[in-house]
Each structure stands twice: as structure tokens, then as C-alpha cells.
VODRENVO-584741 format. One record per residue (C-alpha): residue number from 0; residue in three letters; x, y, z. Coordinates in pm, whole numbers, always signed. Example, Ala and Ser with C-alpha at 12.3 -4.5 7.8 and 13.67 -1.06 7.14 Angstrom:
   nr  rest      c1      c2      c3
    0   ala   +1230    -450    +780
    1   ser   +1367    -106    +714
***
This chain:
   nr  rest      c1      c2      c3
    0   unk    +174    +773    -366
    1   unk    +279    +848    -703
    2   unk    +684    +735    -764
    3   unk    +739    +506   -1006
    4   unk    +898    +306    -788
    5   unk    +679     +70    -551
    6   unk    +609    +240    -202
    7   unk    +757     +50     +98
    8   unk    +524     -82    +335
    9   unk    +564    +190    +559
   10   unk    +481    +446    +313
   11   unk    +206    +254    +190
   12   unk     +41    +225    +558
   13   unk     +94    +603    +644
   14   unk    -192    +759    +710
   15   unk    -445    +434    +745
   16   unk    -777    +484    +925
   17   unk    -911    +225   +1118
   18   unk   -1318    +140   +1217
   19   unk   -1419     +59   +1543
   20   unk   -1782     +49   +1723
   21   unk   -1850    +339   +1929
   22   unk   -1968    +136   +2200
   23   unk   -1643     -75   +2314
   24   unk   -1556    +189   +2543
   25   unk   -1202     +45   +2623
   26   unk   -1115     +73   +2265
   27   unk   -1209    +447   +2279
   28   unk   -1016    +526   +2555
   29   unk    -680    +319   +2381
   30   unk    -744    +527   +2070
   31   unk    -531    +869   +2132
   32   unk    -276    +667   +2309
   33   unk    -273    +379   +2021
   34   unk    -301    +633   +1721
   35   unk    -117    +920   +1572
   36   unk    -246   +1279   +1646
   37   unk    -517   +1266   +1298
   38   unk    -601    +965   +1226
   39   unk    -919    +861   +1092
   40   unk   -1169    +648   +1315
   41   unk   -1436    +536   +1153
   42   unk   -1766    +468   +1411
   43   unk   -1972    +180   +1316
   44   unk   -2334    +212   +1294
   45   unk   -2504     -90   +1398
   46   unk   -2838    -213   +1271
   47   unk   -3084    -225   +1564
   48   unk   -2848     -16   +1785
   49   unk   -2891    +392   +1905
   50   unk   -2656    +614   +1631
   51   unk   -2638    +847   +1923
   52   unk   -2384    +647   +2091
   53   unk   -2168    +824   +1828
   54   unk   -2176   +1111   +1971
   55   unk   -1961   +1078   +2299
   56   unk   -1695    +846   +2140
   57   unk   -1682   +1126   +1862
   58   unk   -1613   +1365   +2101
   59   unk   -1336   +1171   +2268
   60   unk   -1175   +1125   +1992
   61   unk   -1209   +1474   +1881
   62   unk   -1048   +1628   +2167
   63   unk    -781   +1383   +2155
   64   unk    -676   +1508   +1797
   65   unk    -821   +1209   +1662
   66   unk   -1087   +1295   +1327
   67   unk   -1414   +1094   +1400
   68   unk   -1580    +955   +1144
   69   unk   -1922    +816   +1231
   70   unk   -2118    +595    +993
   71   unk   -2411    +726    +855
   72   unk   -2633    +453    +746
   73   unk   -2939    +547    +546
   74   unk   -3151    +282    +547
   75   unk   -3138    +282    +953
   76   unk   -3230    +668    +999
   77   unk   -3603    +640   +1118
   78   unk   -3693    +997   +1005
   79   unk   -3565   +1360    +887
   80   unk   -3604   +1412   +1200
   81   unk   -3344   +1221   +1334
   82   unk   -3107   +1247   +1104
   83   unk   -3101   +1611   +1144
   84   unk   -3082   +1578   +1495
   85   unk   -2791   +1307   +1460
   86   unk   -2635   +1520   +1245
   87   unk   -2612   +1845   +1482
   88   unk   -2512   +1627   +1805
   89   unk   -2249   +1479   +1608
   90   unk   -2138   +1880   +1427
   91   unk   -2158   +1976   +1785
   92   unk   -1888   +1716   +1908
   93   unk   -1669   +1850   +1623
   94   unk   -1729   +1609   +1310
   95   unk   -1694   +1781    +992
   96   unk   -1699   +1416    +818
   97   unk   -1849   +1090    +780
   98   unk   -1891    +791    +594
   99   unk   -2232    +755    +425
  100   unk   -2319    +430    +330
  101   unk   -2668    +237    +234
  102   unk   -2714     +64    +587
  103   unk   -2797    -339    +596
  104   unk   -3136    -343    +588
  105   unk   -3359    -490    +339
  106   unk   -3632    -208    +384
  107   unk   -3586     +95    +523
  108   unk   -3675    +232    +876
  109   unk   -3748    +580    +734
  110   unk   -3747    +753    +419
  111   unk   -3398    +749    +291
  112   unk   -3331    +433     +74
  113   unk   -2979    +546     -36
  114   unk   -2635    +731     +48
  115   unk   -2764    +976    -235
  116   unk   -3063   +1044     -93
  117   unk   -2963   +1170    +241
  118   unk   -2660   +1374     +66
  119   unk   -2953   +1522    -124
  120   unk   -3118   +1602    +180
  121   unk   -2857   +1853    +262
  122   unk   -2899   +1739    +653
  123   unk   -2570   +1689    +666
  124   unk   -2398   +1962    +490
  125   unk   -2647   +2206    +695
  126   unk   -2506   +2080    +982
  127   unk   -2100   +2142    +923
  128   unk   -2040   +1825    +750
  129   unk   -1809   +1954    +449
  130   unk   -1637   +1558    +398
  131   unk   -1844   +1288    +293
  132   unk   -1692    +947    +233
  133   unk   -1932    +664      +8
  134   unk   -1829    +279     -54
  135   unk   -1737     +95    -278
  136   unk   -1741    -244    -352
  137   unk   -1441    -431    -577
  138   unk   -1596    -743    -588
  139   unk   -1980    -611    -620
  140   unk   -2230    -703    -357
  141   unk   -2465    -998    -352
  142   unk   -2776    -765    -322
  143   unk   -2677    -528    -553
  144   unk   -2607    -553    -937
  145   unk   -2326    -400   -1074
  146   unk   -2479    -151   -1287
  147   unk   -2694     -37   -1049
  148   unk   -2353      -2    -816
  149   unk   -2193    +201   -1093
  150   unk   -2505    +405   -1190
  151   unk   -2481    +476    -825
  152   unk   -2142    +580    -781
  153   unk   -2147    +781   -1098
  154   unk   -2431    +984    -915
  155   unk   -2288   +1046    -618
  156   unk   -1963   +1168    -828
  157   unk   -2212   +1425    -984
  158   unk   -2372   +1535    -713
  159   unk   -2035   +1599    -547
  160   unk   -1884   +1798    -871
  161   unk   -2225   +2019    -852
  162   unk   -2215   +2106    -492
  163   unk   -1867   +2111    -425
  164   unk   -1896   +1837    -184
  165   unk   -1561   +1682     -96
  166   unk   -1652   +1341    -158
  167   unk   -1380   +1056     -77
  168   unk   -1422    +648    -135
  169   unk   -1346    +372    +102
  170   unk   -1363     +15     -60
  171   unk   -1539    -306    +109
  172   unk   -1261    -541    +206
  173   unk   -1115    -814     -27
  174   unk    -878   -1110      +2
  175   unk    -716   -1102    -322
  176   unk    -591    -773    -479
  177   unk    -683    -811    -867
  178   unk   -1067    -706    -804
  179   unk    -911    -383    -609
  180   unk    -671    -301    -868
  181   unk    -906    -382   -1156
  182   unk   -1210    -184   -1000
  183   unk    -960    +115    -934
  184   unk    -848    +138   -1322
  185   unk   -1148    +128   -1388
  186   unk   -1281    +393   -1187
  187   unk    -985    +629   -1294
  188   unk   -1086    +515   -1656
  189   unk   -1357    +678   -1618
  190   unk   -1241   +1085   -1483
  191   unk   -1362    +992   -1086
  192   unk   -1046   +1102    -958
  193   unk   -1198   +1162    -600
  194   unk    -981   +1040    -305
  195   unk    -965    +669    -246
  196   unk    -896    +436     +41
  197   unk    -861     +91      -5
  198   unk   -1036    -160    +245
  199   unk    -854    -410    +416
  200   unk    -908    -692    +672
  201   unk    -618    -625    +999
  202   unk    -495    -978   +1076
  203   unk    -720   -1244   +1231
  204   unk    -790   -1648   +1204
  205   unk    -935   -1817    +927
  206   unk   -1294   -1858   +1146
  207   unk   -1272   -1436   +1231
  208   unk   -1184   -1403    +843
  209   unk   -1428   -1597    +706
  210   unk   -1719   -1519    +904
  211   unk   -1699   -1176    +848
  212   unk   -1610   -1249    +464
  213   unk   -1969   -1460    +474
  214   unk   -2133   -1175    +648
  215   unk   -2016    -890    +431
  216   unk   -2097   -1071     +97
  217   unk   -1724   -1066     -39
  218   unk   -1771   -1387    -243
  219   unk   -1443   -1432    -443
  220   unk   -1290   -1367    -137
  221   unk   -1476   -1682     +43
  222   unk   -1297   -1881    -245
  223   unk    -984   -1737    -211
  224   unk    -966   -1846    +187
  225   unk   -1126   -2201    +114
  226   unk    -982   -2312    -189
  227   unk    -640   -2177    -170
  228   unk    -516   -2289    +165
  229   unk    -147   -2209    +113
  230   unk    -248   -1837     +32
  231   unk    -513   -1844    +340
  232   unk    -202   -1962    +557
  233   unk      +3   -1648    +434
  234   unk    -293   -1458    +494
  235   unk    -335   -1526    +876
  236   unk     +64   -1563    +932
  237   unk    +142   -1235    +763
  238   unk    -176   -1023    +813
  239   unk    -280    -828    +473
  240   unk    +120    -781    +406
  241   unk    +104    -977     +92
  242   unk    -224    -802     -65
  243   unk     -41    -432     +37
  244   unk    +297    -535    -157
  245   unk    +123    -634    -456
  246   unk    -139    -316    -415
  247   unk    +219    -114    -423
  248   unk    +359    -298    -734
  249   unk     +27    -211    -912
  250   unk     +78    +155    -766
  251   unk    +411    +149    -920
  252   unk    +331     +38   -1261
  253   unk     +14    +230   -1308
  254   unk    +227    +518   -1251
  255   unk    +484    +414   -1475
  256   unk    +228    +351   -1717
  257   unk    +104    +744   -1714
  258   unk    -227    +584   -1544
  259   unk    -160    +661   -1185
  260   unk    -419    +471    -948
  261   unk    -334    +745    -653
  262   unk    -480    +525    -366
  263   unk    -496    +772      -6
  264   unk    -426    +537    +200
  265   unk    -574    +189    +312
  266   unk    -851    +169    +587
  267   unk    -838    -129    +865
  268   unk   -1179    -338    +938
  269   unk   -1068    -464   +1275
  270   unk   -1188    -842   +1270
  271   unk    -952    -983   +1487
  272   unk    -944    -690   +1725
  273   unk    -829    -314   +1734
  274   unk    -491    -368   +1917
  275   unk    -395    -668   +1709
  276   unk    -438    -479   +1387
  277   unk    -230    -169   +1568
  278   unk     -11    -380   +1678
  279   unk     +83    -541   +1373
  280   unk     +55    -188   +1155
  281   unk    +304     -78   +1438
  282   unk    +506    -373   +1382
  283   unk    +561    -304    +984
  284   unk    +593     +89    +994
  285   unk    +892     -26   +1262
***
């Protein structure tokens, strides 16, 4: 995406990925049928629940021409031992990539505290994983301070350069744009010119919305739904249609400003269900 003109909503939802949990097995079965032949499905990792349960909806998807891409949450991985083991079930049903993310845990089960630490591992890469995605979070996360989240990301940008790791970004959800579009300068700012995508809700009610939003820490976003009704409205009549027009005029002008933002594409959290956000995606590429 780099005209200087703003990308339709068509172009700007080519290529979206979408995250579902492994264990709705209807949802699995709809996804060759639903998707196009490459698409990215992201598996969720659930605290409490078995990661293995990855493995046979990866596989699915895999030989459907889907491209699986299980969650990998560190702070749930009991041992080495099971992460390795994870890790070659999952290579074995075809995954070459995943999305490696801090898990929601307050202590850890085993001995990985981090995304960097099991990418220093090397269990993954040993296993055929040659993708790693990481997250990102716009509007900074209630447990974590934002240096600490950009010391982070900084390191995992490192460690990727020095192992030629292809290392990609996918953003916690927002309901307002300026966070995304601010955070993304920034990063650019900086020389981290890895892939990003940019995280958005699919359409759902205000209750689906702002549970989730309460759940997933996204603060400003809280604010945006409760205090700003008419916007709120637009939000649950339109779906995300509003925040991807304005993401595309910022795409435009960054680029006409010789400081491209190059966003990969924009990645679905399913709140309101997986064939209502298809549906609607469907809807606008029509």
C-alpha cells in the first residue's frame, strides 16, 4: 500500500488474517470454504487450555491452503520440554509461522517470561518455524510500561536483524485510529521497517465490544465507546469501516509526505463471531 492516493476499502482489506480458537470445530471446518486459498488464521492459545489442540486445526487448515498461525504464548509453556514438543507437532502439521506473544499470566508456568526469551531458545526456529510474528500495543498495556514495551520491541527487532529471523508485527486492537497511526510513525521513525498488520475489532454490539475492550486492557478505547456515543453508534452500524478509511487517508499522506507507514494488511479479532466479521469483509470487498 504505497500510492499516494488513499487505498479503497477493498484494497485496504486484501489480504486480512483473521484469529479464531482452535477448538470451535465448526469454525474450522467453515474456514477453506469462508477464506481465500492463503489466508492467515491465527489459533488462539488459551490460558488454562491444552496448546496441542493446535495441532489438528493447523493441519486442517494447512491442507486446505489455508497458512496456520498458532499462538505461542510464553508465559503458558510449562517447560522446554513442551515447547519443543509443541513446536515439532505443530512443524509436522506444516506451520512454518506463528505469533509469539507474552501469554496472560501474571507468573509464569515454566521458564520463559517473554516472547524474547523463547525466540532465544531457538525451539522454534529448530523446528521449521522461519516466520515469527510479536505484538504490539498502540495504546500500551495496563501491566506493562511503555518503555519497557519499547525496550522490548527494540530487542526483538535486534534479535531478528542478527539471526535473520523474519519477524512481522500484529497490533492489539483499538477503537480510535490516532494511537495506531501515531504508534506506526513512530515505529518507522525509528528504522523498524519489519512487516506490520494492524489489529482490528470485526463488527459486534457495544456489550461484545466493550467487554472484550475491558478484558484486553485497551483503555482509550473504553472511553472512546462510553463517552462518545454517536461514534460508538457508527462503530456497531458500520463495523471498523470508519477506523479503515481514516487508517487509508493516513496511508495516503504518509506516503505523500516521503514517510510511508507501509501497513501489510489489517488482522480481524472476531468478537462478534467469525462469519459475521467474513461476512461483512465479504460485504465491502463486493
Amino acid at each position: 500500500m504505497t500510492n499516494s492516493t488513499a487505498p479503497s476499502l477493498a484494497e485496504m482489506l486484501r489480504g486480512f488474517s483473521i484469529e479464531v480458537n482452535p477448538k470451535e470445530t465448526k469454525i474450522i471446518d467453515a474456514c477453506p470454504d469462508r477464506l481465500d486459498p492463503g489466508t492467515e488464521v491465527f489459533l488462539t492459545w488459551i490460558p488454562g487450555e491444552d496448546p496441542m489442540n493446535m495441532v489438528p486445526a493447523a493441519a486442517q487448515l494447512r491442507r486446505a491452503g489455508l497458512l496456520p498461525v498458532p499462538h505461542i504464548g510464553a508465559r503458558h509453556a510449562e517447560s522446554a520440554a513442551q515447547l519443543a514438543d509443541l513446536a515439532a507437532r505443530l512443524a509436522g502439521a506444516g506451520v512454518d509461522r506463528v505469533l509469539c506473544i507474552a501469554g496472560d499470566r501474571e507468573k509464569p508456568a515454566g521458564p520463559y517470561d517473554s516472547s524474547l526469551k523463547v525466540m532465544e531458545s531457538g525451539l522454534l526456529q529448530k523446528s521449521g518455524v522461519t516466520r515469527i510474528a510479536v505484538g504490539a500495543f498502540p495504546e500500551g498495556n495496563p501491566n506493562i510500561p511503555d518503555p519497557v514495551l519499547a525496550e522490548a520491541l527494540t530487542a526483538k527487532v535486534k534479535f531478528a536483524r542478527e539471526t535473520g529471523l523474519q519477524l512481522s508485527i500484529v497490533t492489539q486492537f483499538c477503537f480510535q485510529t490516532e494511537p495506531i497511526i501515531e504508534w506506526l510513525q513512530g515505529t518507522r521513525r525509528q528504522g523498524i521497517d519489519f512487516p506490520v498488520r494492524v489489529g482490528l475489532a470485526g463488527p459486534a454490539g457495544l456489550i461484545a465490544l466493550t467487554r472484550y475492550a475491558m478484558k484486553c486492557g485497551v483503555g482509550n478505547s473504553i472511553r472512546v465507546l462510553t463517552e462518545k456515543p454517536s461514534f460508538a453508534k457508527l462503530l456497531i452500524d458500520k463495523g471498523p469501516e470508519p477506523l479503515i478509511r481514516e487508517l487509508a487517508d493516513a496511508v495516503a499522506s504518509g506516503n505523500s509526505a516521503g514517510a510511508p507507514l507501509d501497513i501489510t494488511g489489517l488482522h480481524f479479532f472476531v468478537f462478534g463471531g467469525f462469519n459475521k466479521t467474513v461476512d461483512w469483509i465479504n460485504a465491502q470487498k463486493a
